[in-house]
TORBA-49683 format. One line per 10 residues: number of its first residue (from 1); their letters; for each residue y, z, x of C-alpha. Coordinates in Angstrom, 1 decimal. Example, Ala and Ser with C-alpha at 12.3 -4.5 7.8 and 13.67 -1.06 7.14 Angstrom:
2
1) as) -4.5,7.8,12.3  -1.1,7.1,13.7;
END
This chain:
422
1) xxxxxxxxxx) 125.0,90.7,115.9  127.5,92.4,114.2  127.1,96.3,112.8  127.1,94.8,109.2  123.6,92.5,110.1  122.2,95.2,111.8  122.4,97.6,108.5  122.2,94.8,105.6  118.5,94.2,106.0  117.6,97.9,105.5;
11) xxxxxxxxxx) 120.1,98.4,102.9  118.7,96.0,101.0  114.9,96.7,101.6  115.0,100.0,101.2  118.2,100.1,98.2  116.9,97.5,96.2  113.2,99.3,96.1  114.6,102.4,94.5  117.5,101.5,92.4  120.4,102.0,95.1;
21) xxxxxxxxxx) 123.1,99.2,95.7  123.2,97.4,99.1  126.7,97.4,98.9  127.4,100.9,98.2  124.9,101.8,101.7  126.5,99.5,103.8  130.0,100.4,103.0  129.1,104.4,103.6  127.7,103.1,106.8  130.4,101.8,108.1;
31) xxxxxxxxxx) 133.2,104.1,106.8  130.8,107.4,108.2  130.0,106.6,111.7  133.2,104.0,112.2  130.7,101.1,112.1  128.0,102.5,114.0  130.5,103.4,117.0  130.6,107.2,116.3  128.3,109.6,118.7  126.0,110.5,116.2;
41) xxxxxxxxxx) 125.7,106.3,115.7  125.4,105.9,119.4  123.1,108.4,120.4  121.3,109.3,117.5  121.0,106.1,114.9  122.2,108.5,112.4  125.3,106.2,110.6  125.3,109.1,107.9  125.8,112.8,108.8  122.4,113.6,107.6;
51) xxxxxxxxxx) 121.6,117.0,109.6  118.1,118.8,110.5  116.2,121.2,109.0  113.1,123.1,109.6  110.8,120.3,107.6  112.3,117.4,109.8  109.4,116.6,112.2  111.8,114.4,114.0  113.6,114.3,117.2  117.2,116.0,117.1;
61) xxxxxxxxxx) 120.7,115.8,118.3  123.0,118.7,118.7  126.5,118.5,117.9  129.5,120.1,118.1  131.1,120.0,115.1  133.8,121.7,112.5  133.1,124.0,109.9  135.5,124.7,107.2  135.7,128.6,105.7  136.5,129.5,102.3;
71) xxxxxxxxxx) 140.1,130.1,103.4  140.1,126.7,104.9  140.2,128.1,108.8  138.2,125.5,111.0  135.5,126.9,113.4  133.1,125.3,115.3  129.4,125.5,115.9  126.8,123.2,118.0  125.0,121.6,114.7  121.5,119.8,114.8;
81) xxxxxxxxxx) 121.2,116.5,113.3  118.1,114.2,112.7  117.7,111.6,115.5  116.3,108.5,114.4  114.8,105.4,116.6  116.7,102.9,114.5  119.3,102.3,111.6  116.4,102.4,109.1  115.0,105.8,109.4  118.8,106.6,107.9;
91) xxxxxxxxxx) 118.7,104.4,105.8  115.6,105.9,104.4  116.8,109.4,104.3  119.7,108.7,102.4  118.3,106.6,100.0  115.4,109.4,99.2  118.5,112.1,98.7  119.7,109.6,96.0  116.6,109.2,94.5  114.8,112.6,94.7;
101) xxxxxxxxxx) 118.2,115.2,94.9  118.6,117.6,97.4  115.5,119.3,96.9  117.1,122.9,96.1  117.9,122.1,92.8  115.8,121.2,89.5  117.2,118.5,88.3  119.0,115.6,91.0  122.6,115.3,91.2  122.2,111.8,92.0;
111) xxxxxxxxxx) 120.9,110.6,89.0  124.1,108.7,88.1  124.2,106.4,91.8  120.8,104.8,90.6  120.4,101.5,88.8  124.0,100.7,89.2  124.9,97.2,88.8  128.6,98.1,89.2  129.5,98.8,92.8  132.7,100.5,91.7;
121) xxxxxxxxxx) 130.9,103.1,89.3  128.1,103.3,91.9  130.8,104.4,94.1  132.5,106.9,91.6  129.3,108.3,90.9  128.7,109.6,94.4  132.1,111.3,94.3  131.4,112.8,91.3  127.9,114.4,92.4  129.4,116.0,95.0;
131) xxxxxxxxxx) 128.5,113.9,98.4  131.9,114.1,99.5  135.2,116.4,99.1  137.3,113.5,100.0  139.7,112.4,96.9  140.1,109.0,98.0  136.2,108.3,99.1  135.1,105.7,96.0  139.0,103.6,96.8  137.8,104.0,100.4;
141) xxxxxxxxxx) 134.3,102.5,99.8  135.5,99.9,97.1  137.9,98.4,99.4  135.3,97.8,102.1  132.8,96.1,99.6  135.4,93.9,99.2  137.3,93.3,102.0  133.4,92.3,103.4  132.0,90.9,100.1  129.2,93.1,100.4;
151) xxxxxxxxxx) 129.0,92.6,96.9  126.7,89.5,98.4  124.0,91.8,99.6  123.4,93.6,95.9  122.5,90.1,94.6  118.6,88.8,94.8  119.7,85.5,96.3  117.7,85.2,100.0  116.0,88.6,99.6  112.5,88.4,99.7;
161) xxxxxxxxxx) 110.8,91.2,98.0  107.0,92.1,99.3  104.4,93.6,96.8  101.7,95.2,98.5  98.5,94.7,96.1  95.5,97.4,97.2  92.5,96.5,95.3  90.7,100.3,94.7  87.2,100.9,96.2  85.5,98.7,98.2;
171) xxxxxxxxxx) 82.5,99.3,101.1  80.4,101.8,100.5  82.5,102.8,98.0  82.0,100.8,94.7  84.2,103.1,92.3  83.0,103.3,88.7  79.7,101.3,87.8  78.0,100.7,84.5  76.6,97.9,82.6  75.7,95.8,85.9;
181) xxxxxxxxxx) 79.4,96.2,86.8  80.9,97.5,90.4  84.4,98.5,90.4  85.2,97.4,93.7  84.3,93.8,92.9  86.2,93.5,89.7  89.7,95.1,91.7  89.5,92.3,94.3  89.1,89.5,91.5  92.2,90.9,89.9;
191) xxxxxxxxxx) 94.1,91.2,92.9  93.3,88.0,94.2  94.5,86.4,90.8  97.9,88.4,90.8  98.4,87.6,94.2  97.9,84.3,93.7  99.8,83.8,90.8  102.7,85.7,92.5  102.6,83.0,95.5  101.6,79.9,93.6;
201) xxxxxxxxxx) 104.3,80.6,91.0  107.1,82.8,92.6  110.0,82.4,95.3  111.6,84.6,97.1  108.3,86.8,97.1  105.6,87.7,99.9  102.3,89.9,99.3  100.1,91.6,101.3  96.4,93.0,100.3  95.3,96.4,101.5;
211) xxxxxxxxxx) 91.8,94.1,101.5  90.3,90.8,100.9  87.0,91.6,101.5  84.7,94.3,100.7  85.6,96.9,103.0  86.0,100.6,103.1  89.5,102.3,103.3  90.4,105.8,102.6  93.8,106.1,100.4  95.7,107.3,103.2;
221) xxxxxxxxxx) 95.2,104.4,104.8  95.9,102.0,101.9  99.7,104.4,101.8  100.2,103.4,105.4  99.0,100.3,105.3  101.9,100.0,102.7  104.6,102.0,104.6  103.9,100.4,107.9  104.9,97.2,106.0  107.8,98.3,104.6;
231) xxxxxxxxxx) 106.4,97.0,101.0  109.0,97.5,97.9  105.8,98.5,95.4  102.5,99.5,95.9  100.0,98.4,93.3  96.6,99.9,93.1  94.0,97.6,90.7  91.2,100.1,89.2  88.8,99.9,86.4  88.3,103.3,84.8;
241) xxxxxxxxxx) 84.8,104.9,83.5  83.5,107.0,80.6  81.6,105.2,77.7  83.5,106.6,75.3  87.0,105.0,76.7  88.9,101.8,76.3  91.7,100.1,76.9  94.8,100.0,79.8  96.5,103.0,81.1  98.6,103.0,84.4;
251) xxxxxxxxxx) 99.8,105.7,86.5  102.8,107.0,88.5  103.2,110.2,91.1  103.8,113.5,88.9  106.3,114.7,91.4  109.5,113.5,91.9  110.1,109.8,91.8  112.7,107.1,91.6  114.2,105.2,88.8  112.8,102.3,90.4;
261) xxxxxxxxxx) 109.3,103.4,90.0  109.3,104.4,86.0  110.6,100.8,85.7  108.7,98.9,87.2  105.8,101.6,85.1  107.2,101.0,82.0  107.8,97.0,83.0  103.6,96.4,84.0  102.5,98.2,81.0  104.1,96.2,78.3;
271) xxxxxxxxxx) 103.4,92.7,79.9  99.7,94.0,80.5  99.0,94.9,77.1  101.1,91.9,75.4  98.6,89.4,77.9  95.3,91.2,76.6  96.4,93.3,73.8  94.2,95.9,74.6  94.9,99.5,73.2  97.3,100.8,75.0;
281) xxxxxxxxxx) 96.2,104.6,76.6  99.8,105.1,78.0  102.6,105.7,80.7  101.0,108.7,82.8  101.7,110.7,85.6  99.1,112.8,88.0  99.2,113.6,91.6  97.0,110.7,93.1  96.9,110.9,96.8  97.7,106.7,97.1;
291) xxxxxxxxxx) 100.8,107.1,94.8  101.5,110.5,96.9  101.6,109.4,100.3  103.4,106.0,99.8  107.4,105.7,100.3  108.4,103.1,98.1  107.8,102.6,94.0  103.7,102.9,93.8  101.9,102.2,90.5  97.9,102.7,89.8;
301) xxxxxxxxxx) 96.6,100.4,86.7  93.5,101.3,84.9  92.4,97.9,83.2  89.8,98.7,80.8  86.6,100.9,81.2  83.7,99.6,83.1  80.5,101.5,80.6  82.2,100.8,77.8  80.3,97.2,76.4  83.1,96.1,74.8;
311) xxxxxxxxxx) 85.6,96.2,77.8  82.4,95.6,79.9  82.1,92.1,78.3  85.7,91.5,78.1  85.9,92.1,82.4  83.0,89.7,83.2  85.1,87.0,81.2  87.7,85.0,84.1  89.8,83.9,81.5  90.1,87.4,80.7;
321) xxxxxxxxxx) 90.9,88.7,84.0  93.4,86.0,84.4  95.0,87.6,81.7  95.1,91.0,83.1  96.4,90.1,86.2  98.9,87.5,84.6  100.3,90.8,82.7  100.7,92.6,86.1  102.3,89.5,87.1  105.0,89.5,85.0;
331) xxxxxxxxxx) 105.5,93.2,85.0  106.5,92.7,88.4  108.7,89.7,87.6  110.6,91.6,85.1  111.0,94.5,86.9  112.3,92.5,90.4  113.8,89.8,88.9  111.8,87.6,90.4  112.9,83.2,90.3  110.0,81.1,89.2;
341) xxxxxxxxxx) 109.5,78.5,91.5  110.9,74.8,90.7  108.1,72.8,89.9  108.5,69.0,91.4  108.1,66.1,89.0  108.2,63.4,91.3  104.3,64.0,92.6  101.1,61.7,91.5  99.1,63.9,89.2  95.2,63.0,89.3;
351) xxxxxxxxxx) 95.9,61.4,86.5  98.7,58.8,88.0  96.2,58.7,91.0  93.0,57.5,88.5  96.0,55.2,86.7  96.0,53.5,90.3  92.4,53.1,90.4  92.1,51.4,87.9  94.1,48.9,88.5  92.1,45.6,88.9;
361) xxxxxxxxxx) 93.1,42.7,91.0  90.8,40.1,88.7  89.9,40.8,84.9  86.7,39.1,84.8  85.1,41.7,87.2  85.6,44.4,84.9  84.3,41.9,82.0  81.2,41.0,83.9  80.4,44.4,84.9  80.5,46.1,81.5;
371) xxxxxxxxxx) 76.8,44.7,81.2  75.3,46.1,83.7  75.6,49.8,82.8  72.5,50.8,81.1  71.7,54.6,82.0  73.2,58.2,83.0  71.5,57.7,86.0  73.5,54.5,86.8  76.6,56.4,85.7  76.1,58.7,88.4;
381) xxxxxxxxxx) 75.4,56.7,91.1  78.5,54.8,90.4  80.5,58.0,90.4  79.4,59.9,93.5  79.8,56.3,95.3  83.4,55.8,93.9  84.2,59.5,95.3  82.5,58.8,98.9  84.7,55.6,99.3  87.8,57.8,97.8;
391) xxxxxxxxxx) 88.3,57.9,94.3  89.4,61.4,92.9  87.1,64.1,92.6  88.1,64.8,88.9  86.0,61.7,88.0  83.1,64.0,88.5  84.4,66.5,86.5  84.8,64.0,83.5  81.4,62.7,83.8  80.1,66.2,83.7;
401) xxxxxxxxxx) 82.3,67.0,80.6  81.4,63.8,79.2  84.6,62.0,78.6  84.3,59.2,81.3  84.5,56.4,78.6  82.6,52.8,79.8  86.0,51.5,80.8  86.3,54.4,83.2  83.1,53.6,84.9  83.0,50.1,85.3;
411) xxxxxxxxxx) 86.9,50.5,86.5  85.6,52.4,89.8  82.2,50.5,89.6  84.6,47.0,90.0  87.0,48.8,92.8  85.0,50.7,94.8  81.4,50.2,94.9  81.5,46.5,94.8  84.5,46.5,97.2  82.5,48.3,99.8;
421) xx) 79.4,46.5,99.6  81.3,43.1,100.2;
END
C-alpha cells in the first residue's frame, strides 16, 4: 500500500465532512513529512508538524528541531510534538485548525481554505493565512495534486458518506409528552423513515442509528457512538414542548463550528419546511451537550410541538411524518451531494405479475365461471385460496379496497383454485 492509500481515506472522511479538499490534505502530507518517511512520520504518525501543548491529552514526541530568530540566526531546541496511533488523528487535528483557527485569535484565519472547489485557490489560500513562510508552498502543492491526480479524491465518485441518525429520548426517558403523545416514540418513527428513505433511495450512502429500539442512552454516549464511527453528520430527531409553540426549528453548537455544519443547517431547514410547510422558528445556535461533544457537522431538528393540538394531530398523521423525514432527507442530499439511485425498469411489477395470472389457457373456463360468484363471502374464499397456491398478495389489498372487478376474481378463481383441486 502506498503512502498515498494510506492518507486518501482519511483525507477524504474527515476533509469532505468539514469543507476541506482531499487533495489539498494529501498533497501537504506528502510534501511535509517526505511521504510519511520523515521521523516525526515514522515514529510519531504526525505527517504535519502539528506540535504539543498543555491541552494535548495525547502521547508526545520530542524533537530536536531549528528555530529561526528575528535576525534569522538558527538555534535549536528539543521541541514536543503530538504522537498519534495512526495517520488519522493528523488528519483530524489539521482539519479542526482549518475549521476552528488557531484558537488565540477571534476570528479564524482559515476561513478562506474552506469550501473550496478549486484546489489551486484552496492551495493559495493556506499561503495567504499564514500556514507557511515558504514563497513557493501553493506551486509546490499544486504540482503534486497534479503530478498524482489527486484532484480524483475531491470528487464524490466511490466515497461513501455515513449519516449517523440518533433518535432523541428513548427508555425511561420519553422526552416531551402531551396530548397522548411520547417524544421518544415519534423520534424513532422519523428516524426510521429518513433512514430508510436514505438507503432505499440513495447510493454511495451508509447510516447508522444511535437506536432502533426503545432504549436509554445518555448524550454523551449518542456523541461517541457517533465519533467512534467516524460519521460525517450527526442528526438528532426531537419533538419540542410548550402549548403555546409550533412549527420546525433546528439547532447547531453555539461555539465554534465548520462551514460544513451551517450548510448542511441551512440545507435541512429549507427542505423541511418546503415538505410540510410548517412555520419556520429558525436557524439557531445553543450549547447542547450532543452537538458539543461530537467531532463532525452535528444538527438537532425540533419538528413540531408535541401539546400543541394542532402539531399534535399533524405528528400522529404517517403521511405527515413521511413528510418530515423526506425534508431531512433531502437536506442531507443537497448538502452532500448525494446520487439517487438508478431505478431498474426491466423488473415485473405486481402489476405485470397479476397480467401473468391472468392469462388463461381455455376461454370457456373463465365464461363458465362468471356464474358461479354470488357473494363477498365467495369473493374471499377465492382470494385467500388464489394467495395460498401463489398469486400476489396485492390481490387482497384490491379486494379490501374494493376494486377487484368480476373479471379479476373469476381470473384467479379459473387458475388457481380450480387448478389445485384437479
Amino acid at each position: 500500500m502506498t503512502f498515498i492509500d494510506q492518507l486518501a481515506p482519511y483525507a477524504i472522511k474527515h476533509g469532505r465532512a468539514q469543507g476541506v479538499l482531499p487533495s489539498l490534505i494529501i498533497a501537504q502530507g506528502i510534501l511535509e513529512s517526505a511521504s510519511g518517511t520523515s521521523e516525526l512520520a515514522l515514529k510519531a504518525n504526525n505527517l504535519f508538524g502539528i506540535k504539543s501543548s498543555s491541552e494535548w491529552p495525547g502521547d508526545i514526541y520530542t524533537k530536536r528541531t531549528a528555530e529561526n530568530k528575528n535576525d534569522g540566526t538558527v538555534y535549536y531546541i528539543d521541541a514536543d510534538f503530538r504522537k498519534y496511533p495512526t495517520f488519522e488523528g493528523c488528519v483530524i487535528d489539521l482539519v479542526q485548525k482549518y475549521t476552528h483557527g488557531t484558537g488565540r485569535e477571534t476570528s479564524n484565519r482559515y476561513e478562506a481554505v474552506l469550501n473550496q472547489t478549486d484546489y489551486k485557490k484552496a492551495t493559495a489560500a493556506v499561503k495567504a493565512s499564514g500556514y507557511a513562510t515558504d514563497v513557493n508552498y501553493p506551486e509546490k502543492l499544486n504540482k503534486l495534486i497534479e503530478q498524482y491526480d489527486l484532484m480524483k479524491y475531491d470528487k464524490g465518485d466511490g466515497n461513501v458518506v455515513k449519516i449517523f441518525i440518533d433518535p432523541g429520548h428513548g427508555g425511561k426517558d420519553p422526552g416531551a409528552v402531551g396530548l397522548g403523545l411520547q417524544e421518544k416514540v415519534l423520534t424513532l418513527k422519523i428516524s426510521q423513515k429518513i433512514r430508510d428513505i436514505l438507503q432505499n433511495e440513495y447510493s454511495e450512502v451508509t447510516v447508522k442509528m444511535s437506536r432502533t429500539s426503545d432504549i436509554y442512552l445518555t448524550l454523551s454516549e449518542r456523541a461517541k457512538l457517533a465519533n467512534a464511527w467516524g460519521a460525517e453528520l450527526l442528526l438528532s430527531i426531537h419533538i419540542n414542548a410548550t402549548p403555546s409553540g409550533y412549527g420546525y426549528e433546528d439547532w447547531i453548537y453555539n461555539g465554534s463550528v465548520s462551514a460544513m455544519t451551517t450548510k448542511v443547517q441551512s440545507a435541512i431547514n429549507a427542505a423541511v419546511i418546503k415538505s410540510t410547510n410548517w412555520r419556520n422558528r429558525g436557524k439557531k445556535r445553543g450549547d447542547l451537550a450532543v452537538l458539543r461533544e461530537s467531532k463532525m457537522p452535528a444538527l438537532l431538528t425540533e419538528s413540531g410541538f408535541i401539546d400543541n393540538p394542532d402539531d399534535a394531530k399533524l405528528l400522529t398523521d404517517n403521511a405527515f411524518l413521511d413528510k418530515v423525514a423526506r425534508g431531512h432527507v433531502n437536506g442531507i442530499a443537497e448538502a452532500f451531494g448525494l446520487k439517487r439511485k438508478t431505478v431498474a425498469t426491466d423488473i415485473p411489477g405486481p402489476s405485470q405479475k397479476e397480467d401473468e395470472e391472468l392469462k388463461f389457457s381455455s376461454p370457456s373456463l373463465k365464461a363458465e365461471t362468471e356464474v358461479s360468484l354470488s357473494s363477498k363471502a365467495r369473493r374471499e374464499i377465492i382470494v385467500a385460496a388464489a394467495i395460498k397456491a401463489g398469486a400476489h398478495v396485492s390481490w387482497k389489498d384490491k379486494l379490501k379496497n374494493n376494486t377487484l372487478t368480476d373479471a379479476d376474481v373469476l381470473g384467479l378463481a379459473v387458475k388457481y383454485t380450480i387448478a389445485v383441486n384437479k
